[in-house]
C-alpha positions as CSV (number, residue, x, y, z in Angstrom):
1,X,-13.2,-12.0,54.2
2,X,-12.0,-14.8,51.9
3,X,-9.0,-17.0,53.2
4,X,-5.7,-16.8,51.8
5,X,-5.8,-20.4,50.2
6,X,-9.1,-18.9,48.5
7,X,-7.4,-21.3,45.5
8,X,-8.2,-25.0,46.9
9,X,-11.5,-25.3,45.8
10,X,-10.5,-26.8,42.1
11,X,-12.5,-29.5,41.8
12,X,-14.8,-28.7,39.1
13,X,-11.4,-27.1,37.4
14,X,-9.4,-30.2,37.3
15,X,-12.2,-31.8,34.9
16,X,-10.4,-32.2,31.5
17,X,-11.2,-28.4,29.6
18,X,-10.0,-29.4,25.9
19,X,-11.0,-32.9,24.4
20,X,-10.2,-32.6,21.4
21,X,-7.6,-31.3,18.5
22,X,-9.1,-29.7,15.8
23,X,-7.1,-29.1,12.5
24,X,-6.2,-25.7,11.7
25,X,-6.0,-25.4,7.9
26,X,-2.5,-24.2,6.4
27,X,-3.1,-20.9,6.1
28,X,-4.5,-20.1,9.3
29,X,-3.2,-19.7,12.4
30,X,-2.8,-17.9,15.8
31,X,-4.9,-15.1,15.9
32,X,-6.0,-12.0,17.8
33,X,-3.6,-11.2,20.8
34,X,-1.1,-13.6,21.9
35,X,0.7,-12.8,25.1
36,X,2.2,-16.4,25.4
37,X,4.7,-18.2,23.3
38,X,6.7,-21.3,24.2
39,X,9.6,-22.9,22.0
40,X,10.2,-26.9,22.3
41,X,14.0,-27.4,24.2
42,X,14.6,-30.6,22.5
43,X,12.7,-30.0,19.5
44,X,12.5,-26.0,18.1
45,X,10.2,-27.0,15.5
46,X,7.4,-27.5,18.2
47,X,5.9,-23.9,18.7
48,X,2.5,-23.1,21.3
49,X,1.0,-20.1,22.1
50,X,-2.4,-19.2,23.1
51,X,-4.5,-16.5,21.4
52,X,-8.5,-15.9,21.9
53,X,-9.2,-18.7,23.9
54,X,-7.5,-21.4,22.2
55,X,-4.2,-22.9,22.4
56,X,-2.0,-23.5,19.2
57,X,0.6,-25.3,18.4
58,X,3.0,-26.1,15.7
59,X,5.2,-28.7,14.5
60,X,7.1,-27.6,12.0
61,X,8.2,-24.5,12.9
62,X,5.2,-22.2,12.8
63,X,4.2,-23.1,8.4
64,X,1.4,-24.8,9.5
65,X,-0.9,-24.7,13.1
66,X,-3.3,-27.0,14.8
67,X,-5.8,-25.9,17.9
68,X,-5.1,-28.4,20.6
69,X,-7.3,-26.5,22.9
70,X,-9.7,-24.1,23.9
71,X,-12.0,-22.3,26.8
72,X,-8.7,-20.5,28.2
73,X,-6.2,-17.7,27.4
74,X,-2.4,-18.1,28.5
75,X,-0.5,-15.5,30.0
76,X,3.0,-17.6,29.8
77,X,3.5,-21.5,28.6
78,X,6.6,-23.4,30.3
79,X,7.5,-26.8,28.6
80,X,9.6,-29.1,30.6
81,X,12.7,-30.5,29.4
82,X,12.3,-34.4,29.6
83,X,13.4,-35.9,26.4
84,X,10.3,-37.1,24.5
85,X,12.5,-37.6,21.4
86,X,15.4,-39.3,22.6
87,X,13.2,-41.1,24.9
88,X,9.9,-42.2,23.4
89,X,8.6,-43.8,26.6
90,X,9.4,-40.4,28.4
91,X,6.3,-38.4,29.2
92,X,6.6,-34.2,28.7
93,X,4.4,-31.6,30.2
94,X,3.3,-28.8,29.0
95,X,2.2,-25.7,31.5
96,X,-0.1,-23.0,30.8
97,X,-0.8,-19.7,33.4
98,X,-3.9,-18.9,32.7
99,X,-6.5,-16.2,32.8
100,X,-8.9,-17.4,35.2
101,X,-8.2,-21.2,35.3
102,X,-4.5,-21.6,37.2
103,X,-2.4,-23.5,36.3
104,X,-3.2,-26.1,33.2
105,X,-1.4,-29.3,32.3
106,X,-0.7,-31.2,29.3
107,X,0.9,-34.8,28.3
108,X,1.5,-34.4,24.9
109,X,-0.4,-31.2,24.3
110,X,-3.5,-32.4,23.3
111,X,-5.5,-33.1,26.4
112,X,-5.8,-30.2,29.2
113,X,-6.2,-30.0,33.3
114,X,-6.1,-28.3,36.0
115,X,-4.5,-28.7,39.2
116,X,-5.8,-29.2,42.5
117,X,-5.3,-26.3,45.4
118,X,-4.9,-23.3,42.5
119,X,-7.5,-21.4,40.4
120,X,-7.6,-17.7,39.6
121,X,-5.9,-15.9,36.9
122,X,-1.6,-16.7,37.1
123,X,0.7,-14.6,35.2
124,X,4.0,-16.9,35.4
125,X,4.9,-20.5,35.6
126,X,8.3,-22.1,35.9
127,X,10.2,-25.5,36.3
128,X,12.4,-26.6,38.3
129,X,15.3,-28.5,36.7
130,X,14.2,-31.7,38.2
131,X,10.7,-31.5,35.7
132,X,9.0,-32.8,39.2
133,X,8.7,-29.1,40.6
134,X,7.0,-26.8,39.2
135,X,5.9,-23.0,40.4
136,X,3.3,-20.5,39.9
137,X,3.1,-16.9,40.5
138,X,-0.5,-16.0,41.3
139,X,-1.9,-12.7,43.0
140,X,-1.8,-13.4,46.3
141,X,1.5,-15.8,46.6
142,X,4.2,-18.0,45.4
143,X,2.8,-21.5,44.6
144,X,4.6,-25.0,44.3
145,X,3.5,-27.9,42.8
146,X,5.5,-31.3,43.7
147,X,3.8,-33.4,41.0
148,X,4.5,-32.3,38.1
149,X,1.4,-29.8,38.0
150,X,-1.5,-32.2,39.4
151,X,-1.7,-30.6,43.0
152,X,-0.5,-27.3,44.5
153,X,0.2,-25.5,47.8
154,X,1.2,-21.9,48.8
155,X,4.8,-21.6,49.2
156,X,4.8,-18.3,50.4
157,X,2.6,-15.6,50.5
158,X,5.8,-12.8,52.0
159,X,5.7,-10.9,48.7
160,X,2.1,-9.8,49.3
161,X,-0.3,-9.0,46.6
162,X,-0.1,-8.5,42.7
163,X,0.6,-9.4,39.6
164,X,3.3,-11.8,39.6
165,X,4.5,-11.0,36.0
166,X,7.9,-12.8,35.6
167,X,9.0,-15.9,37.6
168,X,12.4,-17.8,37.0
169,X,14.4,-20.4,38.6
170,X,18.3,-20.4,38.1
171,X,18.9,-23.8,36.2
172,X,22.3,-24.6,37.7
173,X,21.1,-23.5,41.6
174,X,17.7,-24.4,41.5
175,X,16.9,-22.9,45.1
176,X,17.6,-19.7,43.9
177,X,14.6,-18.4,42.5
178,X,13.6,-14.8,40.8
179,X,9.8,-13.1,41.2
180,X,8.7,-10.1,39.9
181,X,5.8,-8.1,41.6
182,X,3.9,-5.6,39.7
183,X,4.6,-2.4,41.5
184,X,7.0,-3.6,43.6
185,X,10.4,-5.0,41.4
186,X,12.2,-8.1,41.7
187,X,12.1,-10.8,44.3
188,X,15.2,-12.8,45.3
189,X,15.0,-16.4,47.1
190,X,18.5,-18.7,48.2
191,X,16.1,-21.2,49.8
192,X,13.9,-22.8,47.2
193,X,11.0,-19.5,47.4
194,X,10.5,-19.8,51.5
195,X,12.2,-16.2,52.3
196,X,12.5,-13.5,49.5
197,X,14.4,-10.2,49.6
198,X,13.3,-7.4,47.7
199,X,16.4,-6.6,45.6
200,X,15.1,-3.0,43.6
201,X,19.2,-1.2,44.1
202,X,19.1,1.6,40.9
203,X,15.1,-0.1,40.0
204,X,13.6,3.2,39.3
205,X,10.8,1.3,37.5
206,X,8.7,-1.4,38.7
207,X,5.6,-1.8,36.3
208,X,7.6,-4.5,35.4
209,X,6.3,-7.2,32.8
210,X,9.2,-10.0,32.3
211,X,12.4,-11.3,33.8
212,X,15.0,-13.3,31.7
213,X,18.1,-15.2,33.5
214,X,21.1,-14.8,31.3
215,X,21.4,-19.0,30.2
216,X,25.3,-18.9,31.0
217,X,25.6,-16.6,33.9
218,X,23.0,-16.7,36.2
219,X,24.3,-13.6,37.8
220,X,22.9,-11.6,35.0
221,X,19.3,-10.7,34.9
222,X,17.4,-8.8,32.4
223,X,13.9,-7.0,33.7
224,X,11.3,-5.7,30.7
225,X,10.0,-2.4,32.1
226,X,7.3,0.2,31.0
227,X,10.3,2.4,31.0
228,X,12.6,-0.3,29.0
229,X,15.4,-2.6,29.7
230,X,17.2,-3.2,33.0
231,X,20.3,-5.3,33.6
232,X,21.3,-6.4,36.8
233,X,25.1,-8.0,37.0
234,X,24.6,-9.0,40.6
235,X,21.8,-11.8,41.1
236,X,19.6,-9.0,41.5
237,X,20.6,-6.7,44.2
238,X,21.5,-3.6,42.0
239,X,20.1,-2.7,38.4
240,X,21.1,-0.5,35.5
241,X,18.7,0.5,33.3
242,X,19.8,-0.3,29.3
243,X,19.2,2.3,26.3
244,X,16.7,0.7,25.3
245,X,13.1,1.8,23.9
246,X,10.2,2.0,26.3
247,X,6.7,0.2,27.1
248,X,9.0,-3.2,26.7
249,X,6.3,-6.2,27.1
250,X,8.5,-8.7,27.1
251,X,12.4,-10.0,26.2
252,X,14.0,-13.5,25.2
253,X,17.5,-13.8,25.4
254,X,18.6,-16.5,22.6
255,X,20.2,-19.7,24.2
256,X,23.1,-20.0,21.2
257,X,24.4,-16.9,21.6
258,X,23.2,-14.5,25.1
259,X,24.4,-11.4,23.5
260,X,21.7,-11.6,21.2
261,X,18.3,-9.8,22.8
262,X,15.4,-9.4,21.2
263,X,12.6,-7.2,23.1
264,X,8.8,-6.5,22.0
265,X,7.2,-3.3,22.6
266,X,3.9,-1.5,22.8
267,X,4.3,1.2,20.3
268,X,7.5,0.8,18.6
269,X,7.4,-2.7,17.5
270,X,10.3,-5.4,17.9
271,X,14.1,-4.2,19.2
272,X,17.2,-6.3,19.3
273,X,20.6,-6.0,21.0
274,X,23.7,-8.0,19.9
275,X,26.2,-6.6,22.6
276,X,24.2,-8.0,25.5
277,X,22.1,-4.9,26.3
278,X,24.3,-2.0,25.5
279,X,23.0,-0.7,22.2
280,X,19.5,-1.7,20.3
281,X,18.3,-1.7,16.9
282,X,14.4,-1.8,15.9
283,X,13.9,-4.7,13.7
284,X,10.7,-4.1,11.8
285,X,11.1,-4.9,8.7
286,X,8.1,-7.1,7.2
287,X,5.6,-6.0,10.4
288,X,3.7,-3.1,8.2
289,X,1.8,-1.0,10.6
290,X,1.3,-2.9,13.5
291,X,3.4,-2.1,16.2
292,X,1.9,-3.3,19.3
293,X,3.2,-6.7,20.5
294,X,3.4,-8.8,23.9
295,X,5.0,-12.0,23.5
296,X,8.5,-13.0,22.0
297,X,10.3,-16.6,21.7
298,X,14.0,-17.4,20.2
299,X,13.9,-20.9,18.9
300,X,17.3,-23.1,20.6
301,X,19.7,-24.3,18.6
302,X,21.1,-21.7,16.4
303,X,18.4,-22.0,13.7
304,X,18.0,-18.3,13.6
305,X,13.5,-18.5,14.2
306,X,12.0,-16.2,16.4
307,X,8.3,-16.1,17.1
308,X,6.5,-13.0,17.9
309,X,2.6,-12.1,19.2
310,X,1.0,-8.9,18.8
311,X,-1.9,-7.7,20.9
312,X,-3.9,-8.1,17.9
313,X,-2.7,-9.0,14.5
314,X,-1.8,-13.1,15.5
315,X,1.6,-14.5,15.0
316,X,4.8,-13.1,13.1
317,X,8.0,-15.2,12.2
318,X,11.2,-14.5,11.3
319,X,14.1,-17.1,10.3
320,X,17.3,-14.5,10.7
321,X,16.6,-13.2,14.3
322,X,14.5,-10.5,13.6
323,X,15.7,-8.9,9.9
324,X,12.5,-9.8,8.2
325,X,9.5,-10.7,9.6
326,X,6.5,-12.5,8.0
327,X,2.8,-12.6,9.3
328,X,1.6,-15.9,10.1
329,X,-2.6,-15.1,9.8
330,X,-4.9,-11.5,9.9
331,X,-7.4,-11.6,11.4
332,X,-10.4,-10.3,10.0
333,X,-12.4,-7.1,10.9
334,X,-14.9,-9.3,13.1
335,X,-11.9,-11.0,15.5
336,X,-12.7,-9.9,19.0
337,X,-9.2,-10.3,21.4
338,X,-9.5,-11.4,25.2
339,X,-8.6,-8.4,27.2
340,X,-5.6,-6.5,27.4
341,X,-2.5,-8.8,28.6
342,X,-0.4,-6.4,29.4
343,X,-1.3,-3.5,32.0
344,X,-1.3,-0.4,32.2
345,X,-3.4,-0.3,28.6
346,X,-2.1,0.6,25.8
347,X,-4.7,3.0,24.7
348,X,-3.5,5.0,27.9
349,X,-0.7,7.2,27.0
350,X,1.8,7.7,29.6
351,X,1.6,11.4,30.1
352,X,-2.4,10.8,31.4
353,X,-1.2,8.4,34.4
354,X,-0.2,9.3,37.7
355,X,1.6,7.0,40.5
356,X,0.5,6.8,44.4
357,X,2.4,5.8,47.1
358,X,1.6,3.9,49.7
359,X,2.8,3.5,53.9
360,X,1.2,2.0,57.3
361,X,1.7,3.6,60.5
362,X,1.3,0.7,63.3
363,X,-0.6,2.7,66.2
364,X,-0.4,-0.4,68.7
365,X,3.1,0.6,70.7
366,X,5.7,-1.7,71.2
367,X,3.2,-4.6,71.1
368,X,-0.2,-6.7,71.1
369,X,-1.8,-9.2,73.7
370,X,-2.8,-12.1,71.5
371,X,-6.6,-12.0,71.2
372,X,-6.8,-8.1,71.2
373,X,-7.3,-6.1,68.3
374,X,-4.2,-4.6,66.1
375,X,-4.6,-0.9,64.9
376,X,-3.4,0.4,61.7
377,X,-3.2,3.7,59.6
378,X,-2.8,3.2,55.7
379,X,-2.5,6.3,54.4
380,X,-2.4,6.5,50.8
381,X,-1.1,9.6,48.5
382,X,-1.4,10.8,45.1
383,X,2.4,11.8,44.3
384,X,1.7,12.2,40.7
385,X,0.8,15.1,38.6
386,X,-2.9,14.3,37.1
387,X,-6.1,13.2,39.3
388,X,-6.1,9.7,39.8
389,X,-9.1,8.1,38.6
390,X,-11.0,5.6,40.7
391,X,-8.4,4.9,43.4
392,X,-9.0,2.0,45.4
393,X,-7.0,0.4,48.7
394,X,-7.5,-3.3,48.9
395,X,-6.4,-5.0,52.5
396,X,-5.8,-8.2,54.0
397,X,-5.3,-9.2,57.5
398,X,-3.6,-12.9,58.2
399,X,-1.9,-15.0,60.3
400,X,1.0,-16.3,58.2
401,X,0.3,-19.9,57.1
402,X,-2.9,-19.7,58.2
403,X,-5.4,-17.2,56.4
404,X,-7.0,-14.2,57.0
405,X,-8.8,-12.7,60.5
406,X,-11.7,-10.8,61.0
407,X,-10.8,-7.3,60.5
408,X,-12.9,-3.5,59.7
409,X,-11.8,-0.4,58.0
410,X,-12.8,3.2,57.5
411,X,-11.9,5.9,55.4
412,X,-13.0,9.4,55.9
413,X,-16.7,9.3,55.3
414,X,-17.8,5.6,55.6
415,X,-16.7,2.1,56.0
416,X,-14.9,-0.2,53.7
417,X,-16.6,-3.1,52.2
418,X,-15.7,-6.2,51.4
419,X,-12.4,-5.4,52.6
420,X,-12.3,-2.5,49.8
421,X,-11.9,0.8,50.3
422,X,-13.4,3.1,47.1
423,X,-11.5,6.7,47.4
424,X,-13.0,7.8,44.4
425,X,-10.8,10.5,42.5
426,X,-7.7,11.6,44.7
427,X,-6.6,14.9,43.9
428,X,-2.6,16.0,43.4
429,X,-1.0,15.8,46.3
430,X,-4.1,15.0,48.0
431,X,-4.0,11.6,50.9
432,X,-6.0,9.4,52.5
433,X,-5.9,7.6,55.8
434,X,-7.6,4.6,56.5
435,X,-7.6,3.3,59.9
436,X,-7.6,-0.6,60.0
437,X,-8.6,-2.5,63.3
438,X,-7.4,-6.4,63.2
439,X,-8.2,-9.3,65.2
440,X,-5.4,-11.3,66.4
441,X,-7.2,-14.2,67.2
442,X,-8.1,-16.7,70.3
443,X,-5.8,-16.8,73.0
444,X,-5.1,-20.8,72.3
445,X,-4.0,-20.5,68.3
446,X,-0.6,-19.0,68.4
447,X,1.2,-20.5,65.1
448,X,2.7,-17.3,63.6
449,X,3.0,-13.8,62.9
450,X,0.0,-11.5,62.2
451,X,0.3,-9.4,58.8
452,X,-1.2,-6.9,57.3
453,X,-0.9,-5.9,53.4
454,X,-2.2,-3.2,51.5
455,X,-2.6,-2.9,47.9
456,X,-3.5,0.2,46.5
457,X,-4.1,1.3,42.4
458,X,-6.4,3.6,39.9
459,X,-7.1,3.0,36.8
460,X,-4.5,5.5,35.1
461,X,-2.1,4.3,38.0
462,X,-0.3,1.2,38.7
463,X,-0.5,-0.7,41.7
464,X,1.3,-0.3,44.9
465,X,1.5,-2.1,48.0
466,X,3.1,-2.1,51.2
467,X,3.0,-5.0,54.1
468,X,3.5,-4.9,58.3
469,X,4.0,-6.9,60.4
470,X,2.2,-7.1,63.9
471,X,4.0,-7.4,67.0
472,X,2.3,-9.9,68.9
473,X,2.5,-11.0,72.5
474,X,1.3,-13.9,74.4
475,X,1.5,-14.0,78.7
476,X,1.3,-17.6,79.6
477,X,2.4,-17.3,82.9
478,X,2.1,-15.0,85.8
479,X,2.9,-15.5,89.1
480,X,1.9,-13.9,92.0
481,X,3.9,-14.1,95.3
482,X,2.8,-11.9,98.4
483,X,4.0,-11.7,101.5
484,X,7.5,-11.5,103.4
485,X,9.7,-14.7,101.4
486,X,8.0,-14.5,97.8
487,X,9.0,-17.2,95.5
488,X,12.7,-18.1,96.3
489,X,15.0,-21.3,96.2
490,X,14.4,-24.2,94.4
491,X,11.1,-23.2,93.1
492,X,12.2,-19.9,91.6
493,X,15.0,-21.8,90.1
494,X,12.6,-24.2,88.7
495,X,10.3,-21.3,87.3
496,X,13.3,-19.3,85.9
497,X,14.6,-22.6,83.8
498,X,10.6,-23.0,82.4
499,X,10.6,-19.3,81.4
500,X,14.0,-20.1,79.9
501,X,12.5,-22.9,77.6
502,X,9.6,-21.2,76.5
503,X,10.8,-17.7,76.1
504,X,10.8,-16.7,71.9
505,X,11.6,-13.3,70.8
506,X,12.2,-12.1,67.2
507,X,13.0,-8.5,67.1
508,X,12.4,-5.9,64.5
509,X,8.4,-6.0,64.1
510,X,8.4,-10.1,64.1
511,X,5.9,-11.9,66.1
512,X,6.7,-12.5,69.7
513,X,6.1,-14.9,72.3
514,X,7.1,-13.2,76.2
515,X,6.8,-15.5,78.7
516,X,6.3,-13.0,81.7
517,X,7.0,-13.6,85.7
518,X,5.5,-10.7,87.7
519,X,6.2,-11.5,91.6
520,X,4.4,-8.9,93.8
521,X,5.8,-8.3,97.5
């Protein structure tokens, strides 16, 4: 079973993976699919996004493009907000989630590296207003990066597994931070991403793919959704969903004027709101046929350029928020794109999926003896209406801060392996139980809670998880008294006030220590 920190071994990553810049000529540009676009804060003429492998950049507002590197593909690009203009001696970074390579790096844009402590594919990046702080949403936690993006750490793992699709920190209350979770909805921090809250009130949709912070009220949030647009007016905690279209990949609210929406789709092409949400208008003209698109940026300023990426027709450009549109570059017949960036497929229409649902039964009683084995039943249902295709339950059993335990499943007919449990095709209606036995480790390495999460998805259904708990105990004292007096006076005083010191309980399915006296007459 690999460790939760399965990310620190980045060595080899953090060699430098673009050397050079090689000039684009005029009429080229981004190509293929482009799922990340990035505008310049203090400059809107400075444009990146990543298409096929290569990284792209322009600065002069998207007329002409140079490659300023290669071997990756972006999911999301954050640029920080020191001055390099104003201040020529000031140094700004440039941040790039990638596919497979964490989180990359830039001074200047032309030069990239990874991190220490994070590899893997990460779907979001964001900084913190400080440009020191930086954090990354990756599969199996929250990350945090002190530096500027040379070295990272796990900031918390309590949202489980997944996609992390959207990740935002609010600018003016920097410890209040925002996560999505792909089949799970929005994620709420108040103490700089330690403890979340799942926030989902009036969320009927959580294939969720971005998450905008309104730039002038940060108690406004706007979530892109497979089923469309969803406001919430409360930091979270309740959401409305908008009358907007569906399969929305992704939304940029402008910074000039946050009335003014614009949201990219897979099917319908490019939408815009000017009332904040309440009514949309598609806004294709100058996009022909293509229709399928997965990245949108509003330039700052008021200039009027937005910059959008297909999923495989390159760039498009518009100078009045979306009238017209112009295409940037085609790509011809022999362009190949990097996978899809945006699940569930495209080519998989809606009414062919199904959804599961997912719980865990914990079969151990009111608690376990540290360094005896935790048993769990995941059982796992097909609440849709088609066959799901290929369904699969992945688990992971840890001690919080401190990686995963030995643990064994089975499902009906076999073990699991490799900590993956293939169900094959599950029927309607039809369920699953998978019994899970867990170490809880050596009786001498108490440090935390003992959890168990469960991830389950198909491949014409999105993923689902769901998390426990264990409820852990550790004796470390018993005392045995027989005969007529027993253990009285001073000395029972003495042994009550220890037991006092040492006694830690945290109710409702948290780990606990109980201290325990036992005196037999």
């Amino acid at each position: 079973m690999s460790t939760m920190n399965s990310r620190t071994n980045t060595g080899i990553l953090a060699a430098i993976l673009a050397l050079t810049v090689l000039p684009a000529a005029a009429q080229d540009g981004p190509d293929g699919a482009l799922q990340a676009i990035a505008v310049g804060h203090n400059n809107a003429a400075v444009v990146y996004t990543s298409g096929q492998n290569s990284m792209w950049r322009s600065a002069d507002s998207g007329n002409t493009w140079d490659i300023v590197g290669g071997g990756f593909f972006a999911w999301s690009i954050a640029i920080d907000t020191t001055d390099s203009i104003g201040d020529p001696d000031a140094t700004q970074v440039i941040y790039a989630a990638t596919q497979a390579n964490g989180v990359i790096r830039s001074e200047g844009g032309t030069t990239w590296t990874a991190g220490n402590g994070l590899s893997g594919s990460v779907r979001s990046v964001a900084i913190h207003p400080d440009n020191t702080t930086v954090y990354a949403g990756a599969e199996d936690g929250i990350y945090v990066s002190r530096d500027r993006g040379l070295n990272w750490n796990i900031l918390s793992n309590a949202l489980g597994t997944g996609e992390t699709q959207g990740l935002v920190v609010d600018p003016g209350n920097p410890r209040a931070i925002y996560a999505t979770k792909w089949g799970q909805g929005v994620y709420r921090s108040i103490d700089g991403g330690i403890s979340w809250d799942l926030g989902n009130g009036g969320l009927s949709d959580t294939q969720l793919f971005d998450l905008d912070l309104h730039p002038q009220n940060a108690s406004i949030l706007y979530a892109a959704t497979w089923s469309g647009v969803f406001r919430s007016v409360d930091a979270g905690a309740n959401w409305v969903e908008l009358n907007s279209p569906n399969r929305v990949s992704e939304l940029a609210i402008d910074p000039a004027d946050p009335n003014r929406i614009i949201i990219t789709t897979e099917g319908y092409g490019i939408a815009r709101s000017t009332d904040g949400g309440e009514t949309w208008t598609t806004v294709n003209q100058g996009l022909g046929d293509v229709t399928q698109f997965v990245g949108i940026a509003i330039a700052p300023g008021g200039s009027g350029a937005v910059y959008a990426g297909s999923v495989n027709n390159g760039i498009f450009i518009s100078n009045d928020y979306g009238d017209t549109w112009s295409g940037n570059y085609t790509p011809t017949s022999s362009s190949t794109p990097p996978p899809s960036s945006t699940p569930p497929p495209s080519s998989t229409p809606p009414a062919n999926r199904t959804t599961l649902s997912m719980r865990i039964v914990d079969r151990n009683g009111e608690s376990v003896e540290l360094g005896q084995t935790a048993y769990f039943d995941v059982v796992v249902r097909n609440t849709g209406s088609v066959v799901a295709q290929n369904a699969q339950v992945r688990l992971d059993w840890s001690q919080v801060g401190q990686g995963s335990y030995a643990m064994s499943a089975r499902r009906p007919g076999g073990s699991c392996a490799d900590d993956i449990c293939n169900l094959g095709s599950l029927s309607v209606n039809g369920e699953v139980v998978i019994n899970v036995e867990g170490r809880t480790g050596d009786a001498y390495n108490w440090v935390g809670p003992f959890r168990l999460v469960a991830t389950a998805d198909a491949d014409n259904a999105n993923t689902t998880s769901a998390s426990t708990d264990a409820s852990v105990v550790r004796t470390i004292l018993t005392i045995s008294s027989e005969g007529g007096g027993g253990a009285s006076g001073p000395f029972l005083f003495l042994v009550l006030f220890v037991l006092m010191l040492v006694r830690h309980e945290v109710a409702d399915r948290k780990i606990a220590a109980v201290c325990r006296a036992e005196f037999v007459h």
